[in-house]
C-alpha positions in Angstrom: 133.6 123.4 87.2 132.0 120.2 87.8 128.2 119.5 85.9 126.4 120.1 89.5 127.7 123.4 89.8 126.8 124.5 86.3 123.5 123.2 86.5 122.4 126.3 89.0 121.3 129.6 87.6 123.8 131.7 85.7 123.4 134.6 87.8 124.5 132.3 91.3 127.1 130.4 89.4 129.2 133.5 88.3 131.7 135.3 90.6 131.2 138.8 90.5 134.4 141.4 91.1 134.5 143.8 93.6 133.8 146.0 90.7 130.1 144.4 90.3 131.5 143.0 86.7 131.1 139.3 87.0 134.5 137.1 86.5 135.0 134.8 83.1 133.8 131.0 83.9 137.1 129.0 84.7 137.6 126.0 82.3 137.4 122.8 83.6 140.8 121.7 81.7 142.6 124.3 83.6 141.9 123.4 86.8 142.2 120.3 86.8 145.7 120.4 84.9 146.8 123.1 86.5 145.5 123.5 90.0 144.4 120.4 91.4 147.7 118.4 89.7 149.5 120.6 92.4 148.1 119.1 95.2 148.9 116.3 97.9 147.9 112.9 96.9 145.5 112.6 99.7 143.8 115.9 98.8 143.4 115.3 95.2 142.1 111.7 95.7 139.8 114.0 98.5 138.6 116.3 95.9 136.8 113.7 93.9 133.9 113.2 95.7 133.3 117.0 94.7 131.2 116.2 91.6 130.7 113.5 88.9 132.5 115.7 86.7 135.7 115.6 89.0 135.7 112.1 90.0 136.0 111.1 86.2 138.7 113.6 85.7 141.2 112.9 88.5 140.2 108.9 88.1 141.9 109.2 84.3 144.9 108.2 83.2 145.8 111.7 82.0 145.5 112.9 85.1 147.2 110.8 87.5 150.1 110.6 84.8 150.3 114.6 85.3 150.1 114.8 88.8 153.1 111.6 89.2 154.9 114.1 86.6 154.3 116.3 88.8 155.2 115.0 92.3 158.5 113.6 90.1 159.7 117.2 89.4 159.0 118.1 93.2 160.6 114.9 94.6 164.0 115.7 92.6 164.1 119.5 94.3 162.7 118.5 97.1 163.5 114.3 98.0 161.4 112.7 101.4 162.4 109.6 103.1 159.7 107.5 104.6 160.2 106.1 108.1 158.8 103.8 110.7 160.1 103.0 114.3 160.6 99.2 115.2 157.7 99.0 117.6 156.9 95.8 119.6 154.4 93.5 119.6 151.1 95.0 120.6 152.0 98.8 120.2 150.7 100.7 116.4 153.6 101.3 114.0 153.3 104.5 112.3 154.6 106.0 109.0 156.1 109.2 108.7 157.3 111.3 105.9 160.2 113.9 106.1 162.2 116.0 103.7 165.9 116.1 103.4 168.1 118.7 102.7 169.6 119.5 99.5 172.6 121.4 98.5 173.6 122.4 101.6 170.0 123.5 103.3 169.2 123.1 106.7 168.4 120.1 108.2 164.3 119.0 108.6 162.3 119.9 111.8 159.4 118.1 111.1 157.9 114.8 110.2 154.7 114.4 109.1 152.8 111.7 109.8 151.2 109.5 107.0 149.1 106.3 108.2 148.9 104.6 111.7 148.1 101.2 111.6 147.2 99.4 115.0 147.8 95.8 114.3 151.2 95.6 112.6 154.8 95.3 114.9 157.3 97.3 113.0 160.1 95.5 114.2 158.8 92.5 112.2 158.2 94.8 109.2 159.9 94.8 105.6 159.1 97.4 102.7 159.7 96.6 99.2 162.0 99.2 98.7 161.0 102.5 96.2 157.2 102.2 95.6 155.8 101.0 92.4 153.4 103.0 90.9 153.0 104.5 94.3 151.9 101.3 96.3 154.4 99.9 99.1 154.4 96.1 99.8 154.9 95.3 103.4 155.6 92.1 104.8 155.0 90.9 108.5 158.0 88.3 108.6 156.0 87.2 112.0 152.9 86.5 110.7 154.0 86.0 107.3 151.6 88.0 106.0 151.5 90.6 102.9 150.2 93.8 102.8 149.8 96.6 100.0 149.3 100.7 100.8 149.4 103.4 99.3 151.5 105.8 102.1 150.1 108.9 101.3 146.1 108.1 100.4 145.6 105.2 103.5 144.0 102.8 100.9 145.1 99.5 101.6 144.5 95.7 101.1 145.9 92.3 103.1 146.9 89.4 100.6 145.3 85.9 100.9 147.0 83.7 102.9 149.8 82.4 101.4 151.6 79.1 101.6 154.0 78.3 104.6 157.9 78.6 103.5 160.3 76.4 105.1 162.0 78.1 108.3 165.7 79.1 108.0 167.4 76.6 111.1 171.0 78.6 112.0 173.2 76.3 114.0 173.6 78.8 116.9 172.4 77.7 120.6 168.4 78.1 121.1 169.1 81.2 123.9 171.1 83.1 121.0 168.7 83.2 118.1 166.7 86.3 117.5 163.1 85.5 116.5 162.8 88.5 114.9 165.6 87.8 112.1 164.5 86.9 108.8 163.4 82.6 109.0 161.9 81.5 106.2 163.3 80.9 102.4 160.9 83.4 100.6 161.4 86.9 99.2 158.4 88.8 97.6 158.4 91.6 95.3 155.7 93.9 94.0 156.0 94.4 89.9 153.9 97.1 87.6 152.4 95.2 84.2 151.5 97.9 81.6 150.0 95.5 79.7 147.1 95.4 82.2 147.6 98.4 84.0 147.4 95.9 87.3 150.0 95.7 90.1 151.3 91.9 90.2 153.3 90.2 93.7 155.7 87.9 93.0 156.6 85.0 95.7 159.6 82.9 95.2 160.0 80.5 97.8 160.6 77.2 99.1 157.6 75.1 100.9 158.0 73.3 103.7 158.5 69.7 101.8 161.1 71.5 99.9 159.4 72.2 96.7 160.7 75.0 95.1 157.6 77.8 93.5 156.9 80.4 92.5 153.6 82.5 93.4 151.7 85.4 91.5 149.1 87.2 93.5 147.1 89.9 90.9 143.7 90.8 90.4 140.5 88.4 89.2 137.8 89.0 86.8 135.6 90.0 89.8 138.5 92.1 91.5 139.5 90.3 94.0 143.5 89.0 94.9 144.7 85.6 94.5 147.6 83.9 94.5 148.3 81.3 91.2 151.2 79.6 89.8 153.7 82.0 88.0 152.9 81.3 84.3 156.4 81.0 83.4 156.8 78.1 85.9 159.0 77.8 88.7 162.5 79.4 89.2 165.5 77.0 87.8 166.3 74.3 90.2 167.3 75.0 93.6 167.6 79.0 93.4 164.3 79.5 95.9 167.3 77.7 98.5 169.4 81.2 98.3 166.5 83.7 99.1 167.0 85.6 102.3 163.7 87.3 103.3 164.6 90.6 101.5 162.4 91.8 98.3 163.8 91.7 94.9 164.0 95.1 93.1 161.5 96.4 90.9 162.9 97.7 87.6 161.8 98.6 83.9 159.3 95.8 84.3 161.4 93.5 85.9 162.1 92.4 89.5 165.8 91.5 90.1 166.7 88.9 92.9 170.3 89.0 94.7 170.9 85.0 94.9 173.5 84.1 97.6 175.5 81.1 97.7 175.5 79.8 100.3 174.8 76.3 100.0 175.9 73.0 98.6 176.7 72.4 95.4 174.2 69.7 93.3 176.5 67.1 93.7 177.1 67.9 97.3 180.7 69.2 97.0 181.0 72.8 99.0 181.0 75.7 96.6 184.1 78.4 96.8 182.6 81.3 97.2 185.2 83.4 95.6 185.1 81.7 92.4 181.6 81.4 91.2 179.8 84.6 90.6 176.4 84.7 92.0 174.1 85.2 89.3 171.2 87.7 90.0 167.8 86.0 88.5 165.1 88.3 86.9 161.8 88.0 86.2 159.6 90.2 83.2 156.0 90.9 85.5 154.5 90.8 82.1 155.5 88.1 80.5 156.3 86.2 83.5 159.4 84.8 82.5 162.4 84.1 83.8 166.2 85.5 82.9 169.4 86.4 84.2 171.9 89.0 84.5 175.9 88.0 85.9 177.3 90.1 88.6 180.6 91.7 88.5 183.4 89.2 88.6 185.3 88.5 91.8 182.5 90.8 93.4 179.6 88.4 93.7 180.4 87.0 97.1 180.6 90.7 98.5 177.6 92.0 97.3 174.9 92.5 100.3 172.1 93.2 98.6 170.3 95.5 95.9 168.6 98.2 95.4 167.1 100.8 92.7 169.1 103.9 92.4 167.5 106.6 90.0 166.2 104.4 87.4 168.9 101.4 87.4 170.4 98.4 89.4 172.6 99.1 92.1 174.4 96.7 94.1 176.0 97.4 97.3 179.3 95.6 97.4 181.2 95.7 101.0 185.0 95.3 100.6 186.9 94.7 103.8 190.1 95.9 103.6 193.6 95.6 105.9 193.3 99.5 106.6 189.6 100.3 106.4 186.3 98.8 104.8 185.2 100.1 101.1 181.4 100.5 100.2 181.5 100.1 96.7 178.1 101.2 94.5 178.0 99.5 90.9 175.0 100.1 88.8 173.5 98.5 85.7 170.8 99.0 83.8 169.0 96.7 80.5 169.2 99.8 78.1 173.5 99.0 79.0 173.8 96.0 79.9 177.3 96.5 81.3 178.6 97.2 85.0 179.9 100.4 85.8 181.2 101.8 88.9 178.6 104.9 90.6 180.2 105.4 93.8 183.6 104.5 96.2 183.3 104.9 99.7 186.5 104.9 101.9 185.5 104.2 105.4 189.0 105.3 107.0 188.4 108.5 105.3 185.3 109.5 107.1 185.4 111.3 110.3 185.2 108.9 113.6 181.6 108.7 114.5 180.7 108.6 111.2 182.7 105.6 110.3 181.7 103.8 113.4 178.0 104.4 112.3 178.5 102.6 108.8 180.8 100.0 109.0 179.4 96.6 109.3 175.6 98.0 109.1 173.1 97.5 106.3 173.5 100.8 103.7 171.0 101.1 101.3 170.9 104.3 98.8 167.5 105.6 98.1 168.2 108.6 95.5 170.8 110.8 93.9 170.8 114.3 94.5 172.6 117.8 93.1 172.6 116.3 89.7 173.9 113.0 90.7 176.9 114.5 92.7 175.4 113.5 96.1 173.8 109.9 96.9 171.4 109.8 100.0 172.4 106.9 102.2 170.0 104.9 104.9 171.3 102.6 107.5 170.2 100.3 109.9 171.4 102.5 112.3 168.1 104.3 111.7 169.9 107.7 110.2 170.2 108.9 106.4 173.8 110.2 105.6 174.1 112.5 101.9 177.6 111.5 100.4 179.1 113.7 98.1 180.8 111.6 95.4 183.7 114.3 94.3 184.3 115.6 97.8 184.5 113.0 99.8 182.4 114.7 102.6 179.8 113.1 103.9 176.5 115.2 106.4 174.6 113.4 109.2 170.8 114.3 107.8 168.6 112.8 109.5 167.8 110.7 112.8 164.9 108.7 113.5 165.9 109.1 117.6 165.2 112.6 117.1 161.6 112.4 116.1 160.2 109.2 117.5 160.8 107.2 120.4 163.2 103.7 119.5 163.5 100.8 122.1 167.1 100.4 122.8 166.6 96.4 121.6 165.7 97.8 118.2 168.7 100.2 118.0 169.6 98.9 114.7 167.3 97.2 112.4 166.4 93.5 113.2 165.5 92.6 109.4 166.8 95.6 106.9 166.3 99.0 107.5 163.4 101.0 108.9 163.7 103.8 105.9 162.5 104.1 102.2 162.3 106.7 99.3 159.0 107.9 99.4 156.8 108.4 96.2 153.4 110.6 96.3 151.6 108.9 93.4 148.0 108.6 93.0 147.5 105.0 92.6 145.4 102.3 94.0 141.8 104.1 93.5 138.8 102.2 92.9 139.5 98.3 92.4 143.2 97.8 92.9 143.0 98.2 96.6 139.0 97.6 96.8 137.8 95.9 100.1 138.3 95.4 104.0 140.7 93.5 105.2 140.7 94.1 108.7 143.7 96.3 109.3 143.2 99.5 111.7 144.6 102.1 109.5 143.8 105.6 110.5 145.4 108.7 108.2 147.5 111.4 109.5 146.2 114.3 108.5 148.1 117.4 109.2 149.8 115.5 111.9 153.4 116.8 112.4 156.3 115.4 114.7 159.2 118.0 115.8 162.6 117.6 115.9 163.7 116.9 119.3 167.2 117.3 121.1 168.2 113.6 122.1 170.2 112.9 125.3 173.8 110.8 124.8 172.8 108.6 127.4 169.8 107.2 124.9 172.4 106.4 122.4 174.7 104.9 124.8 172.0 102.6 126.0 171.6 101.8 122.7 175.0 101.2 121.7 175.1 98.5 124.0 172.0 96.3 123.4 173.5 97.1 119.2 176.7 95.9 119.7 175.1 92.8 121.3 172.7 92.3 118.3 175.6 92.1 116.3 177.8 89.4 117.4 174.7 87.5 117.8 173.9 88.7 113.7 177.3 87.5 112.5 176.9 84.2 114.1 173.8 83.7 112.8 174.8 84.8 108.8 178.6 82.8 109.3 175.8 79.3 110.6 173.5 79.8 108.3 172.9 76.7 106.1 170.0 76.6 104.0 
């Protein structure tokens, strides 16, 4: 019990049976250990404006280190994807989490809803992938502007302005570019230093007089954000030229950027592609210092981006074949240092619709589950597929279209994909995410979506406005010179 509740009389702090003989006092240890660890984020975080004695408890390390063990153990029985529709300019974009099936169970019927915020476009939207240490970094490519939450609490903060990045300029006619693609060299990443204890974003980029920087934005002395120059100095010469707009990955202290060649050479000749490996550069959020780790050989070229996959580096190679396309998953990790293959995909081998659904989209795997024997899969496409890795087989899980309304325009992902791993951590109390920044957020609550049946004429008005973002896509990634 908290010190205001012990400080009335014995006689009206005890809890008497229905006997008459009064109950043993609880100890504070046990329930906040074992009780209040068991709870959501948002009603734990809730529960400590209960007392003093509370806050102090479930503001310690010890606890929110229980409670993330915790939410771990729950998250590997029980995984949740977290989801967003592309909404337009000028409507609220909203968060949802949902549950997915595992070995086999039944499919979710429910969404429930996390934060609404009322002056952020999803369609301009990008996560950072798997939260870190339970905070999400969100960029507005639009606006350029960077935002941190924590999904399942609603505390949030908007990062200082940052410094314009020069605009991507794809040689495709002015009535075929999509101002919603990715157009600026930058790609941001949110890091974890344990040295501090503090969250650190990290900006590589190139300005608009094409310098080349890179950007730290972490706490002050007073508490406030700011951005500074990285204290391991800029990237190596001309890398900030093969950033796309996608977020590095956040790894064992590390963030991890996919660099793409697709540029000149330093003496001007053309690069061949399928010769030189694309190196992936890293950066150690403590130190702040700069490395690098070589992708497989003969691979580089086909490797659309990376992700974190349980605990270590995955990339997700695409291999177009004479017969049918191959999604290849090849993981590494610093503790082996070594490639090895996780995952082969054989599109031709997947029933029709299926196959139609993946190939040429954006796949990212968020998790592993059964042990490892079945990776969850997210598309662009808006759905999450769960691959077993011995069978072959492959279940349709989930579908944003059945729980939320999606403009046909925004039938497939404009920048990455709509849909993340989600985390329940307790993090960002108190000064990391201190102050008003102007955003409407408003929590969910107990705010659940149901599952709704979805007509085939919705996905056939879709189809066609998708199949025209894509020719329009390719011509825009084959134009591309940056």
């Amino acid at each position: 019990m908290c010190k205001r509740t012990m400080a009335t009389s014995p006689a009206k702090s005890r809890i008497r049976s229905s006997h008459g003989e009064p109950r043993p006092p609880l100890n504070e240890e046990l329930i906040v250990d074992e009780i209040l660890t068991r709870l959501p984020v948002a009603a734990a975080v809730r529960c400590r404006s209960v007392c003093r004695a509370w806050n102090a408890a479930l503001a310690s390390g010890h606890f929110v280190a229980a409670h993330a063990a915790r939410a771990a153990a729950a998250a590997a029985r029980h995984p949740e994807i977290v989801f967003f529709p592309p909404t337009e300019r000028g409507v609220a974009t909203t968060f949802y989490a949902c549950s997915l099936p595992v070995d086999g169970g039944a499919a979710p019927t429910t969404a429930r809803q996390l934060l609404t915020v009322g002056n952020l476009a999803g369609e301009h939207l990008v996560l950072s992938g798997k939260p870190c240490r339970g905070l999400t970094l969100v960029f507005d490519v639009r606006l350029s502007e960077y935002h941190l939450f924590n999904l399942s609490t609603g505390e949030h903060v908007s990062l200082p302005p940052c410094e314009t990045a020069e605009e991507i300029a794809p040689l495709v006619p002015e009535p075929m570019r999509l101002r919603r693609f990715p157009v600026e060299l930058s790609s941001t990443g949110l890091g974890f230093d344990p040295a501090t204890g503090q969250h650190k974003v990290v900006r590589l980029f190139r300005n608009i007089f094409g310098q080349q920087k890179c950007e730290v934005c972490s706490l002050t002395a007073s508490g406030e954000w700011r951005w500074r120059r990285c204290a391991g100095g800029d990237a190596p010469p001309r890398f900030a030229c093969h950033v796309d707009g996608m977020p590095p990955v956040a790894l064992d202290g590390s963030l991890y950027w996919l660099l793409h060649w697709r540029s000149c050479a330093d003496d001007g000749s053309a690069r061949d592609r399928q010769q030189h490996d694309a190196p992936i550069l890293s950066l150690s959020v403590s130190a702040e210092r700069f490395g690098w780790v070589r992708t497989p050989p003969k691979l580089a070229s086909r490797i659309r981006h990376l992700t974190n996959l349980d605990g270590s580096l995955c990339a997700v190679v695409h291999v177009e074949c004479l017969i049918d396309d191959v999604l290849l998953l090849l993981t590494w990790s610093p503790s082996s240092p070594s490639w090895s293959a996780r995952c082969r995909v054989d599109m031709g081998s997947l029933p029709l619709p299926i196959r139609d659904e993946l190939r040429g989209r954006e796949v990212v795997p968020l998790c592993s589950v059964s042990g490892g024997q079945k990776i969850v899969l997210a598309t662009s496409r808006h759905k999450v597929y769960v691959y077993d890795t011995e069978s072959g087989d492959i279940d349709d899980v989930f579908d944003m279209n059945s729980y939320v309304d999606i403009p046909p325009r925004n039938s497939e992902a404009r920048l990455f994909v709509n849909i993340g791993f989600h985390e329940e951590q307790i993090a960002g109390v108190g000064r990391t995410l201190a102050g008003d920044n102007g955003l409407e957020v408003k929590r969910g609550g107990d705010t659940v979506v149901a599952k709704r049946d979805v007509s085939p004429e919705v996905y056939q008005r879709h189809r066609q406005k998708d199949e025209d973002f894509r020719s329009i896509k390719g011509l825009i990634r084959a134009s591309t010179i940056v």
